[in-house]
C-alpha positions in Angstrom: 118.9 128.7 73.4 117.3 127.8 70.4 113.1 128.0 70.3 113.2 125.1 67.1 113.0 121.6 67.6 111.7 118.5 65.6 108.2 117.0 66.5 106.3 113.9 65.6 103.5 114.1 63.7 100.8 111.5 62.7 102.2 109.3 60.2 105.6 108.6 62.0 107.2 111.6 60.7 108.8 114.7 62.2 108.5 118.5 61.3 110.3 121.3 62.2 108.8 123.4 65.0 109.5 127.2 66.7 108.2 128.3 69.5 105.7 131.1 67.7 104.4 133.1 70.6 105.3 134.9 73.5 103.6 133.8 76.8 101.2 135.5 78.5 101.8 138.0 81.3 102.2 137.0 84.3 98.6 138.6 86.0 98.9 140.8 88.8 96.4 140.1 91.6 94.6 143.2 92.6 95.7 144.5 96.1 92.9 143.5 98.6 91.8 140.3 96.7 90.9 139.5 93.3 88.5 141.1 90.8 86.6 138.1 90.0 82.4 137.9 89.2 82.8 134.1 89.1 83.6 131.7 91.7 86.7 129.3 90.6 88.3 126.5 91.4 91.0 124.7 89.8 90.9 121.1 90.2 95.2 120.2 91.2 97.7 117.3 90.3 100.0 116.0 92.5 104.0 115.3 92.2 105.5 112.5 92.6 109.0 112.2 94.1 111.0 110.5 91.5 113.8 109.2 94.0 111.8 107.4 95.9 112.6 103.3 96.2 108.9 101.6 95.8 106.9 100.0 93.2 105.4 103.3 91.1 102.4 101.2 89.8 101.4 100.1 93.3 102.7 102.2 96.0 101.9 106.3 96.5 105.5 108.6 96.4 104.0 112.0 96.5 106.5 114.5 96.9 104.9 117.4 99.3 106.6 120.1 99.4 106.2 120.4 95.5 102.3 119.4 95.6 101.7 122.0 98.3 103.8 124.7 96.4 102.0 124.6 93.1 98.5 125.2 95.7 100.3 128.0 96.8 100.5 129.5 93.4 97.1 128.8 92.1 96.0 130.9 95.4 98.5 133.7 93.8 96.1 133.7 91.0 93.7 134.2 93.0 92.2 130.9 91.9 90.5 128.2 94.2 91.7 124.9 94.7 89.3 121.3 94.2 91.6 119.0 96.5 91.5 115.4 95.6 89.4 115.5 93.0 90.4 113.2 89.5 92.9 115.7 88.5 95.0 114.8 91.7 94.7 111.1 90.0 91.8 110.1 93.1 90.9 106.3 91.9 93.5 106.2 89.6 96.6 106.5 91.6 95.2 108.2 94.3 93.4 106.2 97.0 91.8 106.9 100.4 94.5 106.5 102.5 96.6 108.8 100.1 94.0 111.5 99.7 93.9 112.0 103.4 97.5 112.6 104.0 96.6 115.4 100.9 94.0 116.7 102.7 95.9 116.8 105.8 98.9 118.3 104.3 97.4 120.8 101.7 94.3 121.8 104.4 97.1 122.6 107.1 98.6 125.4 104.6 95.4 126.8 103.7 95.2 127.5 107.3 97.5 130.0 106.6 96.2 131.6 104.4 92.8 133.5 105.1 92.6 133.8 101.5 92.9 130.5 100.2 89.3 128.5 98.5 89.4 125.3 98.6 87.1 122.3 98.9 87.9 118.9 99.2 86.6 115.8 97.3 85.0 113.1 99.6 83.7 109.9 98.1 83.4 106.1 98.9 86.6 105.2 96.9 87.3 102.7 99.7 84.8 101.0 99.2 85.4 98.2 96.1 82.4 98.2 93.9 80.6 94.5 94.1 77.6 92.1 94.6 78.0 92.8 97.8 77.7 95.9 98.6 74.3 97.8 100.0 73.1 100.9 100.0 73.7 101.0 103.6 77.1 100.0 102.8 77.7 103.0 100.7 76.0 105.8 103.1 78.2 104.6 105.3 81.7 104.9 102.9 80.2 108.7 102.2 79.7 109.4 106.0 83.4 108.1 106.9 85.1 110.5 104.0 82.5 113.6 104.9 83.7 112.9 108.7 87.2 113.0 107.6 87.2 116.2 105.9 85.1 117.9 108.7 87.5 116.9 110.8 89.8 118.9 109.0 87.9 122.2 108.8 87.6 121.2 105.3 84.4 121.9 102.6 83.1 119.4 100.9 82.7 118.1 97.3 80.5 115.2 97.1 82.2 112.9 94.6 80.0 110.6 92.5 80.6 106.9 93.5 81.3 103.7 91.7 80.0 101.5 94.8 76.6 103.7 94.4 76.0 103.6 90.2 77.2 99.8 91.0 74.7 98.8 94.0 71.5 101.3 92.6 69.0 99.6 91.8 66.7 103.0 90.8 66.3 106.1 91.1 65.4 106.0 94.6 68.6 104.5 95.6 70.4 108.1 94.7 67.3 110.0 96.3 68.2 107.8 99.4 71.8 108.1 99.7 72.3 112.3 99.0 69.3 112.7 101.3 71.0 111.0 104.1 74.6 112.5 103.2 73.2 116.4 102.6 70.8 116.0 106.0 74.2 115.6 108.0 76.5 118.2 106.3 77.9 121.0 108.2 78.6 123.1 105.0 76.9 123.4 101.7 78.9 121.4 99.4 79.3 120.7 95.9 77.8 117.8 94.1 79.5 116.5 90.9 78.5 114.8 88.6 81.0 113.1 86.6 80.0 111.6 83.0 81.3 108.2 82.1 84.0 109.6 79.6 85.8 110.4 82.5 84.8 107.5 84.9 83.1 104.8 82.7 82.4 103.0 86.1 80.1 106.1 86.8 77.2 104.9 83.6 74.0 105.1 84.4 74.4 107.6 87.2 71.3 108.7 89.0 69.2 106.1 87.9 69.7 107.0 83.9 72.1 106.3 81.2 69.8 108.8 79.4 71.9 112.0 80.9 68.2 114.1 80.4 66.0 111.6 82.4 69.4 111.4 84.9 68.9 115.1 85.4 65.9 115.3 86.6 66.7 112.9 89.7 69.6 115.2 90.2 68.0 118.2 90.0 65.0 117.1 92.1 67.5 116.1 94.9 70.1 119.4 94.9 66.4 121.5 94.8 65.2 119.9 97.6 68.4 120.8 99.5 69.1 123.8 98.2 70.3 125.1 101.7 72.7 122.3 102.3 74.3 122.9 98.2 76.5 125.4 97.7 76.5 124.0 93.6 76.9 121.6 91.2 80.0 120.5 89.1 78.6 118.9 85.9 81.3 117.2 84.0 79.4 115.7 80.4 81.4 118.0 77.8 78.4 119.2 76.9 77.2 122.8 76.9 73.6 122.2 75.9 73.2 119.4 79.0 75.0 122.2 81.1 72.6 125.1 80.3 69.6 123.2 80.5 70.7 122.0 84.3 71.7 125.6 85.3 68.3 126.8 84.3 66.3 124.2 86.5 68.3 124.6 89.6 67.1 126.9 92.1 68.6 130.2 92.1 70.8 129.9 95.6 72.4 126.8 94.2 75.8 127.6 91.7 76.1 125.8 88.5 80.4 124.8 88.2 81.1 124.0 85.1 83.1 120.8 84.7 83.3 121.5 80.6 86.9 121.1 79.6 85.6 121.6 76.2 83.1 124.3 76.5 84.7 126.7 79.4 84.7 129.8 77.8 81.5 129.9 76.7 79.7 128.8 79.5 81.4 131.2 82.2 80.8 133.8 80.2 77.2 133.0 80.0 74.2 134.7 78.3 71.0 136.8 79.4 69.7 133.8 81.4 72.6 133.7 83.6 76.2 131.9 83.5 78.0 128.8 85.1 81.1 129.6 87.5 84.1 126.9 87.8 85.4 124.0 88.6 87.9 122.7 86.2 91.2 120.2 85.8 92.5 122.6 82.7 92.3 125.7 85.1 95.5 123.7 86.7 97.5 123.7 83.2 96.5 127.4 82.5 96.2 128.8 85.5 98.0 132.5 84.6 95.5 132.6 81.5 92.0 131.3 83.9 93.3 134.4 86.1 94.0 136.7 84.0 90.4 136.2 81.9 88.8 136.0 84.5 90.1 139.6 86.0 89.1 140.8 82.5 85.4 139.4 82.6 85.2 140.9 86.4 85.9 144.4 84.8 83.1 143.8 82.4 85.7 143.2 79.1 84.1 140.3 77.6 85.9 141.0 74.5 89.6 141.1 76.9 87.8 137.5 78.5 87.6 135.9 75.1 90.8 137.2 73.5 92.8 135.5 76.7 90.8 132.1 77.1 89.5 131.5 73.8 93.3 130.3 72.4 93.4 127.6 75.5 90.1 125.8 74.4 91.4 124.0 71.6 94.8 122.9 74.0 92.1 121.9 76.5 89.6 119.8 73.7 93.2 117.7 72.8 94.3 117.3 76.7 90.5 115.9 76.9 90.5 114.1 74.1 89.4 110.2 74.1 89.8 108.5 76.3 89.1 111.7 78.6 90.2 109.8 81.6 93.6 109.6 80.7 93.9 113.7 81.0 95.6 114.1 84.0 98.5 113.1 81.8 99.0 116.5 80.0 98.5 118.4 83.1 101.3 117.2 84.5 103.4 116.8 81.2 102.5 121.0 81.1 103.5 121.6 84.8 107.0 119.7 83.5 106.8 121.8 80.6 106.8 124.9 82.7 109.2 124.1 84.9 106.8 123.1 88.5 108.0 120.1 88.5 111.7 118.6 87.6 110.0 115.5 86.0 107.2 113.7 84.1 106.9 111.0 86.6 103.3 110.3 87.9 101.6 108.0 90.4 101.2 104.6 88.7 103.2 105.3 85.9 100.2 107.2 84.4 102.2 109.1 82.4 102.6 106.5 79.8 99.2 107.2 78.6 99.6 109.3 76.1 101.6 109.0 72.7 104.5 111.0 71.7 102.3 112.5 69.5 100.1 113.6 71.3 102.5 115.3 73.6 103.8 117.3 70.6 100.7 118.5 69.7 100.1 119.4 73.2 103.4 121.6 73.3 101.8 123.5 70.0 98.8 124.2 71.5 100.6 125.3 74.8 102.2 127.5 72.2 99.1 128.8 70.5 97.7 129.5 73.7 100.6 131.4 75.3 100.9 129.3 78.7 104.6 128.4 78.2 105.6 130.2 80.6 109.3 130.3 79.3 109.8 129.4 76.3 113.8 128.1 76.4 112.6 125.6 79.3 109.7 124.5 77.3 111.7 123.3 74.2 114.6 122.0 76.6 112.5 119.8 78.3 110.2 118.7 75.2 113.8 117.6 73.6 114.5 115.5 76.9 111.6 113.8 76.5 111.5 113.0 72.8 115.0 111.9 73.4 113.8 109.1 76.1 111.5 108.2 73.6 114.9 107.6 71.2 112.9 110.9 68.7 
């Protein structure tokens, strides 16, 4: 099969395209566990089942045996999994009642597995954002999902809350609510903090739109329960905001970076320390994440960089503005590479992108070597810019 097709190109043109590079060796995971010096999880999408007879915009149609499977392969990597996070569409597609059944089903094969990281996102999505709505009110919505995920065996990442940035009235009000939730905890979880390019519902969060001032209440608050925080996830797309938070936190509390733009850098690290990670693009390029990271645990920076530098710019345009809208190319790369037999998506979220912004995803994929085979990849970008009547 031909590795040539036609793409669209700003402008409402097409060029001709070939495939230009061969992908990247599948990386063998090191007998007795993996050679990692940095903790990392990739944050997972879920399939859909295409066949199924409901209303995609309104009703879930997750197909698990496919959503479980691509865990299953992340853990081959040797990679963590961040269950029910925003990558697996949570609040946009995803609600409560579907993110248990996914905790349910994806915690039940990690039992399994003594190997298998994972941690699972716990929020107060079911609780609507409003006037109405206390504090009280959202303690409680964080003690119901925490009690859920417990009762699972599961770990815990807190998620940041629409109802709280929604009710807060100060500072305070976050002081109040994590102090309450991280008294109770079994396990030390993970904070995150999620920047309002991905969730603009989530402005002001901690008491600040100014993300420096906003810091400090966070920081104050993980500090003060350093024993019941494994980490923080910071999610700004900012290195400098990252780096200036790792270096405040106390030292038995992990800075994850959430920097879809700034990965590289910032797991590498400098002579002050580094950030380990918690990211949705570690789920496109999971074989690459691996296979750096293997290098970087054998003390090869230069090996690290070669392998993960070429994804950052693939992961800046899967980001790209309106970041919330990423979860698109995830899954349009898992189609790509041939885990899943469509690019269907829960509420029809895969109409969020252009066509061409797909095609310059598939060169990137390219540039970055994480087309996993290379006939598939053409023969299913050529189904899609057919539907699309390119």
């Amino acid at each position: 099969m031909a590795k040539s097709l036609r793409l669209p190109v700003s402008g409402g043109t097409l060029e001709d395209y070939a495939i230009a590079n061969a992908p990247l060796a599948a990386p063998e995971r090191p007998a007795g566990g993996h050679a990692f010096n940095r903790v990392a999880y990739a944050a997972a999408h879920v399939v859909v089942d295409p066949l199924a007879d409901n209303d995609p915009w309104l009703d879930r149609n997750i197909d698990w045996e496919s959503t479980v499977a691509f865990r299953e392969y992340l853990w081959d990597l040797g990679l963590g999994v961040a269950e029910a996070m925003d990558t697996a569409q949570r609040g946009m597609g995803l609600d409560w009642a579907g993110a248990k059944e996914l905790i349910a089903n994806v915690q039940s094969a990690a039992r399994r597995r003594p190997d298998a990281l994972i941690a699972y996102g716990a929020g107060t999505d079911h609780l609507p954002p409003g006037p109405g709505v206390s504090i009280d009110d959202v303690i409680h919505a964080y003690e119901e999902q925490v009690a859920y995920v417990e009762g699972q065996g599961g770990r815990i990442i807190l998620m940041a809350s629409r109802a709280l940035a929604a009710a807060a009235k100060s500072p305070e009000d976050y002081v109040r609510v994590y102090d309450r939730i991280l008294r109770q905890v079994r396990q030390p979880v993970i904070i995150h903090w999620l920047g309002d390019m991905f969730d603009p519902a989530l402005a002001g969060y901690w008491g600040s739109r100014d993300d420096m001032q906003a810091m400090e209440t966070a920081v104050a608050i993980i500090n003060d329960h350093a024993t019941k925080v494994d980490g923080v996830k910071i999610s700004l797309l900012s290195a400098e905001k990252e780096i200036v938070m790792r270096r405040k936190l106390d030292p038995a509390v992990k800075m994850y970076t959430g920097d879809d733009f700034n990965y590289a850098e910032l797991i590498a690290g400098d002579e002050k320390g580094y950030s380990h990670a918690l990211l949705g693009i570690f789920d496109a390029i999971a074989p690459a994440a691996s296979a750096a990271l293997q290098k970087l645990g054998a003390d090869d920076l230069a090996g690290f960089h070669e392998i993960l530098a070429p994804t950052v710019p693939l992961s800046r345009h899967i980001f790209k503005a309106p970041t919330r809208f990423y979860k698109t190319g995830v899954v349009f790369l898992a189609y790509l590479n041939g885990f899943q037999n469509h690019f269907q998506m829960l509420g029809g979220q895969q109409s969020t992108r252009s066509m061409v912004h797909l095609a310059e995803l598939f060169r990137l994929a390219d540039e970055a070597r994480v087309l996993r085979d290379p006939d598939l990849a053409v023969s299913r970008m050529k189904t899609i810019l057919a539907t699309a009547g390119i």
